[in-house]
py3Dmol code that shows the C-alpha trace and the ligand (Angstrom):
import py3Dmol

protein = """\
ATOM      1  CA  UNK A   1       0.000   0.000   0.000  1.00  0.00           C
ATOM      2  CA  UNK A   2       1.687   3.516  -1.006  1.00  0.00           C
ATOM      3  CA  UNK A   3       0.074   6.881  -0.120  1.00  0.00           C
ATOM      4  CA  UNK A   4       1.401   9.698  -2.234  1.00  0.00           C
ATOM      5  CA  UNK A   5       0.625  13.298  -2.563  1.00  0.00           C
ATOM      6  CA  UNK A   6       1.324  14.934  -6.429  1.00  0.00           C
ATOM      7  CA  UNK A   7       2.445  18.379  -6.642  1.00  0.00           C
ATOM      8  CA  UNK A   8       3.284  20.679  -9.041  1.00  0.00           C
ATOM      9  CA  UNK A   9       1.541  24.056 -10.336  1.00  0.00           C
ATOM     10  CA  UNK A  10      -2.221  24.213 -11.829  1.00  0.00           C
ATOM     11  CA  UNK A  11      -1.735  22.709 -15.457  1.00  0.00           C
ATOM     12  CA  UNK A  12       1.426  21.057 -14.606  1.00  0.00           C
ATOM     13  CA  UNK A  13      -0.629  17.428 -15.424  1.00  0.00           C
ATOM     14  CA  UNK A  14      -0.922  16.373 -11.973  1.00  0.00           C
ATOM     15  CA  UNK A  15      -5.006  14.787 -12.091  1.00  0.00           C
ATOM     16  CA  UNK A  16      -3.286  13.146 -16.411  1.00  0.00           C
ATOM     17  CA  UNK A  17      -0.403  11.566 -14.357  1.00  0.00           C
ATOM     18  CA  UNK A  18      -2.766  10.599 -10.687  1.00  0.00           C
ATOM     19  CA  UNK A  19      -5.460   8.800 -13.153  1.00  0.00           C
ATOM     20  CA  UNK A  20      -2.672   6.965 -14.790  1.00  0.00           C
ATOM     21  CA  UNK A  21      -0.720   6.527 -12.205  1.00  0.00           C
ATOM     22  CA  UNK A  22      -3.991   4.488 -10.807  1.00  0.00           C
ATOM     23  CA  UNK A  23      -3.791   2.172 -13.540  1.00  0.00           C
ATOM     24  CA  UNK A  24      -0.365   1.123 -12.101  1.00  0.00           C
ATOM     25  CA  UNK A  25      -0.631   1.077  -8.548  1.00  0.00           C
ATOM     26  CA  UNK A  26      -3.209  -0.074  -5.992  1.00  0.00           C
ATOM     27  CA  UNK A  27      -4.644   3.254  -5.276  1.00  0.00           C
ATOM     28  CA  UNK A  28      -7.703   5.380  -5.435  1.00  0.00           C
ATOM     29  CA  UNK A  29      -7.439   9.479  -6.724  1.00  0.00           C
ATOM     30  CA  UNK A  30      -8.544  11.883  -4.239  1.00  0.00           C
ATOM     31  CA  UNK A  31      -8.512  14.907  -6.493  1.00  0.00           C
ATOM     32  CA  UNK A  32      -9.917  18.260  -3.961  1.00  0.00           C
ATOM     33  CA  UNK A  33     -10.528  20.493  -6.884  1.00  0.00           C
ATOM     34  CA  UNK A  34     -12.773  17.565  -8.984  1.00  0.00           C
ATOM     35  CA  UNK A  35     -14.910  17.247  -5.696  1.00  0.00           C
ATOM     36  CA  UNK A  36     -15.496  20.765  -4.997  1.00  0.00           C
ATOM     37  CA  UNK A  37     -16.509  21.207  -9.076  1.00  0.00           C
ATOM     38  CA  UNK A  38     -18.716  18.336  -8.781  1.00  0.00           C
ATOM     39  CA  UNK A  39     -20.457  20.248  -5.071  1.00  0.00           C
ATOM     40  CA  UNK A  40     -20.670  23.646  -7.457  1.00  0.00           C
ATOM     41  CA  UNK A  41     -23.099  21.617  -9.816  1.00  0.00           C
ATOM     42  CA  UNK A  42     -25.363  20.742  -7.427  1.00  0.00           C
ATOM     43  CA  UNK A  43     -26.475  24.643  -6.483  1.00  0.00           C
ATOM     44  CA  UNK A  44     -26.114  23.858  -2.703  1.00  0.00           C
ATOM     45  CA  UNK A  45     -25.532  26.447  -0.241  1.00  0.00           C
ATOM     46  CA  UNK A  46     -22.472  25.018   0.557  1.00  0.00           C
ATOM     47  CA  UNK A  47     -21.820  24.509  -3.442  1.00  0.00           C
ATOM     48  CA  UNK A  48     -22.551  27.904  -3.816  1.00  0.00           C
ATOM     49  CA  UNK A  49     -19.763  29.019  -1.089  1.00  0.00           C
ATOM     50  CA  UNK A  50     -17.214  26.772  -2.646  1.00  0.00           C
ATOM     51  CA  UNK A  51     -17.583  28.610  -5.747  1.00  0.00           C
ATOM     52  CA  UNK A  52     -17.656  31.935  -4.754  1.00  0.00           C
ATOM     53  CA  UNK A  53     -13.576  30.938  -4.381  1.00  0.00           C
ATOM     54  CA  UNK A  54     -12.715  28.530  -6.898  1.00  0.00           C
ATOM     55  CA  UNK A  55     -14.376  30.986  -9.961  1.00  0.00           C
ATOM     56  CA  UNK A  56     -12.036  33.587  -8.267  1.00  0.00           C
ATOM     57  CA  UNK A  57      -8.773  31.087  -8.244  1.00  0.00           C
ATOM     58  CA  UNK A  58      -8.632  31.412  -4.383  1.00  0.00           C
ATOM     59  CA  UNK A  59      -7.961  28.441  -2.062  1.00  0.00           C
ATOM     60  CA  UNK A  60     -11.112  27.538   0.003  1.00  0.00           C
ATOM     61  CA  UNK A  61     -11.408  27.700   3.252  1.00  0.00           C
ATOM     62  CA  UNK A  62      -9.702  24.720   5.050  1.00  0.00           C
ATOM     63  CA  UNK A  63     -12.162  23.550   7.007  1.00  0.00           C
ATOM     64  CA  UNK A  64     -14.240  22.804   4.284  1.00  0.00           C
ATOM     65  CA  UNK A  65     -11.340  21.449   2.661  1.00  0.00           C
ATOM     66  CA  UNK A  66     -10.452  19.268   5.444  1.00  0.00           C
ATOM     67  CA  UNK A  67     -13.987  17.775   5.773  1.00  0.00           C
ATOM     68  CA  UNK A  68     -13.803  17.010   1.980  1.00  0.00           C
ATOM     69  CA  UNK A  69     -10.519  15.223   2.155  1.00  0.00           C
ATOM     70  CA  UNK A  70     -11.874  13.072   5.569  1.00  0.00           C
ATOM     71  CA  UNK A  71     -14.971  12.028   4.037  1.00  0.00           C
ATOM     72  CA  UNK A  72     -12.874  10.813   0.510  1.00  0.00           C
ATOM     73  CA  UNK A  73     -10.287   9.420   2.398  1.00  0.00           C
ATOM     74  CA  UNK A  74     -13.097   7.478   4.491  1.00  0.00           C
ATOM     75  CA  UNK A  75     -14.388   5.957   1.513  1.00  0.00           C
ATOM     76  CA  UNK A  76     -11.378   4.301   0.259  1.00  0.00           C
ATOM     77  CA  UNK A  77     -10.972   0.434   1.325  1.00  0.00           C
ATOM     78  CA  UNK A  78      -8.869  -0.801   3.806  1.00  0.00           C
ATOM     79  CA  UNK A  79      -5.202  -2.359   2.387  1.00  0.00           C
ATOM     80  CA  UNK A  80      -5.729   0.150  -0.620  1.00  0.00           C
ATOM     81  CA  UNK A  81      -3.603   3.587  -0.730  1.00  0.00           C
ATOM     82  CA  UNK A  82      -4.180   6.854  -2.298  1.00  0.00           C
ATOM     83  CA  UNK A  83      -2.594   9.611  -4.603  1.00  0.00           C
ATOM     84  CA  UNK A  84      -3.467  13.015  -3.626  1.00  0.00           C
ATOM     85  CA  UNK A  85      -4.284  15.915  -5.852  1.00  0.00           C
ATOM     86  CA  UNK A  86      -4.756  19.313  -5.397  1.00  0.00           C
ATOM     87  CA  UNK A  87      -4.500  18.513  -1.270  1.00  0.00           C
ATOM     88  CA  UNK A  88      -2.042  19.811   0.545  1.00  0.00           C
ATOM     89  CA  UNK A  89      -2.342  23.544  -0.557  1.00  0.00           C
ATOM     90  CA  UNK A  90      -1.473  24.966   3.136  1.00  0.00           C
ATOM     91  CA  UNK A  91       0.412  24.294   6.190  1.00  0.00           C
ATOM     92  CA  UNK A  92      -2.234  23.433   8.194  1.00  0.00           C
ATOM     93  CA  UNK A  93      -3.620  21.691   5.835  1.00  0.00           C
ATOM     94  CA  UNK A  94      -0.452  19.361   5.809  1.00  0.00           C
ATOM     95  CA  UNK A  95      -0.688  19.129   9.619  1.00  0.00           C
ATOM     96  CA  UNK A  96      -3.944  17.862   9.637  1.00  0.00           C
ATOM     97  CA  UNK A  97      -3.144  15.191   6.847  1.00  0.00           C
ATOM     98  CA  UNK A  98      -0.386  14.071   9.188  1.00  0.00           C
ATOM     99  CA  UNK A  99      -2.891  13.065  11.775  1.00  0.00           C
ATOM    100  CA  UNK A 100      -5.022  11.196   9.387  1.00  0.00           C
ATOM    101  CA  UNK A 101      -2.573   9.286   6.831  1.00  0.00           C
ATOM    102  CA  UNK A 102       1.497   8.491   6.705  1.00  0.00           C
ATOM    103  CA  UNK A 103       2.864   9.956   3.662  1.00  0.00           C
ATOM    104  CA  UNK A 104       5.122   7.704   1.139  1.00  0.00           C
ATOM    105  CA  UNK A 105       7.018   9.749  -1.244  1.00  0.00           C
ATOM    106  CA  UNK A 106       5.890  13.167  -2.886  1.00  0.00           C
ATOM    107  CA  UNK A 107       5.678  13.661  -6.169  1.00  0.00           C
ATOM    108  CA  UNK A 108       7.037  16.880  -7.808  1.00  0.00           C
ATOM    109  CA  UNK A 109       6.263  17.746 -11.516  1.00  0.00           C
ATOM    110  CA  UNK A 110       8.136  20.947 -12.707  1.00  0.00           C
ATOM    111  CA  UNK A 111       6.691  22.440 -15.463  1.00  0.00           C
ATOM    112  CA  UNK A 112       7.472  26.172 -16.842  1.00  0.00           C
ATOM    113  CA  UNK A 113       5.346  28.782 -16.575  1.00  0.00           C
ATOM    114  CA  UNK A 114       4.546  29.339 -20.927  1.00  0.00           C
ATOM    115  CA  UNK A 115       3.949  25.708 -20.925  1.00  0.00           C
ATOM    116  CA  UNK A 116       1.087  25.487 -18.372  1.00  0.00           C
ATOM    117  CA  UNK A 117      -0.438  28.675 -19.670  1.00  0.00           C
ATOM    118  CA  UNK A 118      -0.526  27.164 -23.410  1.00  0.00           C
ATOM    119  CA  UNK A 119      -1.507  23.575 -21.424  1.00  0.00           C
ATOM    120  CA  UNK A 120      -4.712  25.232 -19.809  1.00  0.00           C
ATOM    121  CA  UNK A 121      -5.831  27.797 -21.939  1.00  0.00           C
ATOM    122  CA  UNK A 122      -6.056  24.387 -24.637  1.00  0.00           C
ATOM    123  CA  UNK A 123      -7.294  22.253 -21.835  1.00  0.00           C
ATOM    124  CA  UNK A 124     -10.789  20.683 -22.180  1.00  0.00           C
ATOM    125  CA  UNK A 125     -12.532  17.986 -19.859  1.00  0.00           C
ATOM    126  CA  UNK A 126     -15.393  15.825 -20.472  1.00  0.00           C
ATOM    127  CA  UNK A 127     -18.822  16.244 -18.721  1.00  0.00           C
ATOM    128  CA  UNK A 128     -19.233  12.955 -17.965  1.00  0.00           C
ATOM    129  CA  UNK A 129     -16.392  10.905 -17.099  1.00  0.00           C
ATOM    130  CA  UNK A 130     -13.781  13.760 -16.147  1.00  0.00           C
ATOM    131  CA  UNK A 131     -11.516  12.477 -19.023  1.00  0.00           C
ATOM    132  CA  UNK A 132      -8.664  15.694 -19.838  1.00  0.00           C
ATOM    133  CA  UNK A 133      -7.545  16.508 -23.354  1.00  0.00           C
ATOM    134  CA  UNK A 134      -5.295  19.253 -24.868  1.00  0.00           C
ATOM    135  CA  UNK A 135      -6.428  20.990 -28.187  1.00  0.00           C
ATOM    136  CA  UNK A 136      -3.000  21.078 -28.968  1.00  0.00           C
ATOM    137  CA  UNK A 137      -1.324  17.624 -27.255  1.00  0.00           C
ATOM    138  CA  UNK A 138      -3.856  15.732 -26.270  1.00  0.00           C
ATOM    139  CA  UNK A 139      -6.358  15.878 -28.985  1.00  0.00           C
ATOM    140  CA  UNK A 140     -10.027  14.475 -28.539  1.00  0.00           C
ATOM    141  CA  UNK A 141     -10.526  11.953 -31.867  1.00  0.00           C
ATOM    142  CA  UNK A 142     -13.550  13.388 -32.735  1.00  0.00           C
ATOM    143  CA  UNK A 143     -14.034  17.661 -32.098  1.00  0.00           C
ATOM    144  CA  UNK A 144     -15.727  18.326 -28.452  1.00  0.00           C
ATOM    145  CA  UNK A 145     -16.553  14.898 -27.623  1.00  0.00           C
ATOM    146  CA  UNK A 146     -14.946  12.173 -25.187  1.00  0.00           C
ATOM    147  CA  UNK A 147     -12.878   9.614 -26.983  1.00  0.00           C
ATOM    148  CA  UNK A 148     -13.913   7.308 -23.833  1.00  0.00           C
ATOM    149  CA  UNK A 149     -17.547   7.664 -23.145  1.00  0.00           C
ATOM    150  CA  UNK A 150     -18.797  10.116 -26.193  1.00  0.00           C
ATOM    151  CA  UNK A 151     -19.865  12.826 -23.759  1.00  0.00           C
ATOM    152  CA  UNK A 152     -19.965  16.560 -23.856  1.00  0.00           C
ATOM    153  CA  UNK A 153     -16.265  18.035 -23.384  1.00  0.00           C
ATOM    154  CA  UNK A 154     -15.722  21.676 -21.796  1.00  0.00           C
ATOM    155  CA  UNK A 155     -13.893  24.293 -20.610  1.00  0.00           C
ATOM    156  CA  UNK A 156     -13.380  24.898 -16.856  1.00  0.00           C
ATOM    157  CA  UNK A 157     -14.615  28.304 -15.824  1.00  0.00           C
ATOM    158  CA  UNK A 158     -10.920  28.992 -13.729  1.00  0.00           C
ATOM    159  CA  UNK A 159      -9.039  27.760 -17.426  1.00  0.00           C
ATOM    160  CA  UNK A 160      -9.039  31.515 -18.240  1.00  0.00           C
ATOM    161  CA  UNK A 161      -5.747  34.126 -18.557  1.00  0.00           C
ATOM    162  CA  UNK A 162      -6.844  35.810 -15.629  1.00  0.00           C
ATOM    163  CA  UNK A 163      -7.919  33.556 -13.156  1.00  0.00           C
ATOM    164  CA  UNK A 164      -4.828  30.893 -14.765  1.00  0.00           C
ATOM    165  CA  UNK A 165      -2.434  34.061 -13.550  1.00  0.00           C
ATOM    166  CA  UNK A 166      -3.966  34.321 -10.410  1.00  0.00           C
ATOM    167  CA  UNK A 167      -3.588  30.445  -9.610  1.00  0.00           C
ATOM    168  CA  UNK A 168      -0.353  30.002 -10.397  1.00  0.00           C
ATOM    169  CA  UNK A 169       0.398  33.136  -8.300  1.00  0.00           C
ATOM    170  CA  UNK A 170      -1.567  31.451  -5.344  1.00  0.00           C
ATOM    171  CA  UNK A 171       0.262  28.365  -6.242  1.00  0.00           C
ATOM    172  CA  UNK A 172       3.840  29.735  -5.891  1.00  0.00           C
ATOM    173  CA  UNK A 173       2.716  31.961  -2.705  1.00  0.00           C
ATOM    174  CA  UNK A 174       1.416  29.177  -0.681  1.00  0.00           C
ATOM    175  CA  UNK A 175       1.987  25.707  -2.134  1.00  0.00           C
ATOM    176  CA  UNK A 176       5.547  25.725  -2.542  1.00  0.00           C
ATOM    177  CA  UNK A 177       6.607  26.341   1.371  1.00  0.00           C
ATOM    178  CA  UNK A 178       5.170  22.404   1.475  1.00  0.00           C
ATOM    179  CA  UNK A 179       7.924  21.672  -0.393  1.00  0.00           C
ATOM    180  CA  UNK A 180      10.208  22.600   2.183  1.00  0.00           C
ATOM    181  CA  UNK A 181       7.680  21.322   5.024  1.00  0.00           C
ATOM    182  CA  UNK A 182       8.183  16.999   3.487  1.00  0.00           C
ATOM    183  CA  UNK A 183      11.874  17.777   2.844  1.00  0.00           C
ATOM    184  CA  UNK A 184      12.174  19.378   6.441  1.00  0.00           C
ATOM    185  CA  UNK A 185      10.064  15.996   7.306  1.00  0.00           C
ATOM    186  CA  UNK A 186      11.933  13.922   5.201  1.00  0.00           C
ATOM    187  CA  UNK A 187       9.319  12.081   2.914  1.00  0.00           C
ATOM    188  CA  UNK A 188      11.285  10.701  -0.122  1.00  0.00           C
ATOM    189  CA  UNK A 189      10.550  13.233  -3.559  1.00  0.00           C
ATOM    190  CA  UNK A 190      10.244  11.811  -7.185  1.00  0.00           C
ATOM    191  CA  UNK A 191      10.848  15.186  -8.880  1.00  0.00           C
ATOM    192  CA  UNK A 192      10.384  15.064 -12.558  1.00  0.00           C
ATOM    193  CA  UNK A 193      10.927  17.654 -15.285  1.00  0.00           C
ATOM    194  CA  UNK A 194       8.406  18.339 -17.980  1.00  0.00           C
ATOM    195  CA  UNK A 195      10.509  21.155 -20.539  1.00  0.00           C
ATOM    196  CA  UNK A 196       8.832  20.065 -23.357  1.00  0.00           C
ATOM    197  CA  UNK A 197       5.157  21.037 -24.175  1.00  0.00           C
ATOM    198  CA  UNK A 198       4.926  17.889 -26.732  1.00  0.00           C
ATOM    199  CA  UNK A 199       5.484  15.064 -24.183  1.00  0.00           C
ATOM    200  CA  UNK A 200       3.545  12.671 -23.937  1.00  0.00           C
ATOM    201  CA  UNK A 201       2.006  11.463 -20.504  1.00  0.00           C
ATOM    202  CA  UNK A 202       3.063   7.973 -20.751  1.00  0.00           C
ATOM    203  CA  UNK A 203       6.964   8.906 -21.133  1.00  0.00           C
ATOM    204  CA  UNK A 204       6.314  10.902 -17.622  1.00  0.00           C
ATOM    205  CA  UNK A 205       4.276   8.290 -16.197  1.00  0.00           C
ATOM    206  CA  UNK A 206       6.830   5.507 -16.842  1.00  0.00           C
ATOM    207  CA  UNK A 207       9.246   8.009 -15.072  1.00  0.00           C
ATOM    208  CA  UNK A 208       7.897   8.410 -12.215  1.00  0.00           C
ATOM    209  CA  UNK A 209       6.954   4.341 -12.378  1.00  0.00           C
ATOM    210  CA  UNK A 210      10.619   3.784 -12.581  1.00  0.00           C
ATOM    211  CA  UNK A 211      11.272   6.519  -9.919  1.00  0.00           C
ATOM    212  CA  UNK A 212       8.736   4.661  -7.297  1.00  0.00           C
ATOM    213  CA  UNK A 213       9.830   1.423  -8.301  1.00  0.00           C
ATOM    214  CA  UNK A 214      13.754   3.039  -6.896  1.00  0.00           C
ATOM    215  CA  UNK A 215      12.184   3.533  -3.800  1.00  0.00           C
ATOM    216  CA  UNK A 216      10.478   0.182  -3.895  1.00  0.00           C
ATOM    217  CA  UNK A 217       7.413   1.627  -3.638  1.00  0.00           C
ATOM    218  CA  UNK A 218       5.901   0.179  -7.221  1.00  0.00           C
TER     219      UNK A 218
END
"""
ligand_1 = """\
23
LIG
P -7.566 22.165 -8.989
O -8.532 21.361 -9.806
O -6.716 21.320 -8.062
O -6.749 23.132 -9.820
O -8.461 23.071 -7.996
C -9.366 24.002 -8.510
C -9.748 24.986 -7.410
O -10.386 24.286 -6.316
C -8.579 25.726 -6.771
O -8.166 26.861 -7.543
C -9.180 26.105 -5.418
O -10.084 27.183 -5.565
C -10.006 24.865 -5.062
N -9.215 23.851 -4.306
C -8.860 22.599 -4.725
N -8.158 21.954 -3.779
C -8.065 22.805 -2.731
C -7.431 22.747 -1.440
N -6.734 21.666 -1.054
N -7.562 23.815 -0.624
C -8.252 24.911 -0.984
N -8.842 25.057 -2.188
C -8.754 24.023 -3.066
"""
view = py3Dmol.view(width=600, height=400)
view.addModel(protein, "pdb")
view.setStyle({"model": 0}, {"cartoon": {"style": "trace"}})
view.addModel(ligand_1, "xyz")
view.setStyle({"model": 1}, {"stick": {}})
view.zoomTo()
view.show()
């Protein structure tokens, strides 16, 4: 059983790589950001809150957050671990991780700033199964519609210039001092280096494959 958190900026390919990386190891995909689109749908109250940050690019609120990631993590069967994405975006919320779950390796993509502007300005997701594609990269077969399941494919409201800025900004501000916090903590990192806007997700899959494997965690 491995648990694993994935980091690396918005548009660096971290939910590509987690759903991949599920078809490898024995692990669910707790992505925060996927759950808290899926609450916005509903119209909620609480739906409603959540959005009033996400459609801005700000983090929300952590206790929110934290009862999100408690009642995924809950779900998940017992002997079976867990890649995290989009969770840890604070300090505290790494602290209260480290009372719930032990922490395997961390996963660090590194990605350029042009490349994950061009990535999600082009980046388009399917209504119904969550599938990602790239206009550019990753190209659905047929225009607007999900190679997988045939259903609707869109783009996310945050995928703009503006709010892309703004995340990335948030990103660097508060995301990377968890860097430091599992280095200071001494969780093995898997960093890998995307410099190239045409490669493919399985060559960076199989790296980081390769890089767990090292670490005898695959
Ligand atoms: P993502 O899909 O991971 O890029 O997340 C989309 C948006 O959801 C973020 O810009 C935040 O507004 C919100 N979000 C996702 N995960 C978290 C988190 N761990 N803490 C706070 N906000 C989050």
């Amino acid at each position: 059983m491995v648990n694993l958190i994935i980091f690396g900026a918005p548009g660096s390919g971290k939910g590509t790589y987690a759903s991949r990386l599920k078809e490898h190891l024995n692990v669910e995909v707790v992505a925060t950001g996927d759950i808290f689109r899926d609450m916005m749908k509903g119209g909620s109250p609480l739906g409603e809150k959540v959005k009033s940050y996400v459609e801005k690019g700000l983090l929300v609120p952590d206790d929110i957050t934290l009862e999100v990631l408690k009642r995924s993590l809950a779900k998940i069967p017992n002997g079976k671990g867990f890649v995290l994405d989009g969770y840890p975006r604070t300090i505290e919320q790494a602290k209260a991780l480290d009372e719930i779950a032990k922490i395997d390796a961390i996963i660090h993509l590194v990605v350029p700033v042009w490349i994950i502007i061009e990535r999600l300005s082009s980046r388009r997701i399917c209504k119904n199964c969550g599938a990602i594609y790239n206009l550019l990269f990753l190209k659905p077969k047929s225009n607007m519609v999900c190679d997988r399941c045939g259903g609707p494919l869109y783009q996310r409201s945050d995928d703009t210039p503006e709010v892309i800025k703004k995340r990335i900004e948030v990103y660097e501000k508060q995301t990377q001092p968890l860097l430091e916090y599992y280095k200071e903590k001494r969780v093995p990192f898997v960093e890998v280096k995307c410099e190239k806007i045409e490669t493919t997700p399985d060559i960076i899959v199989q790296e980081i494959l390769k890089r767990l494997k090292g670490l005898r965690l695959a």
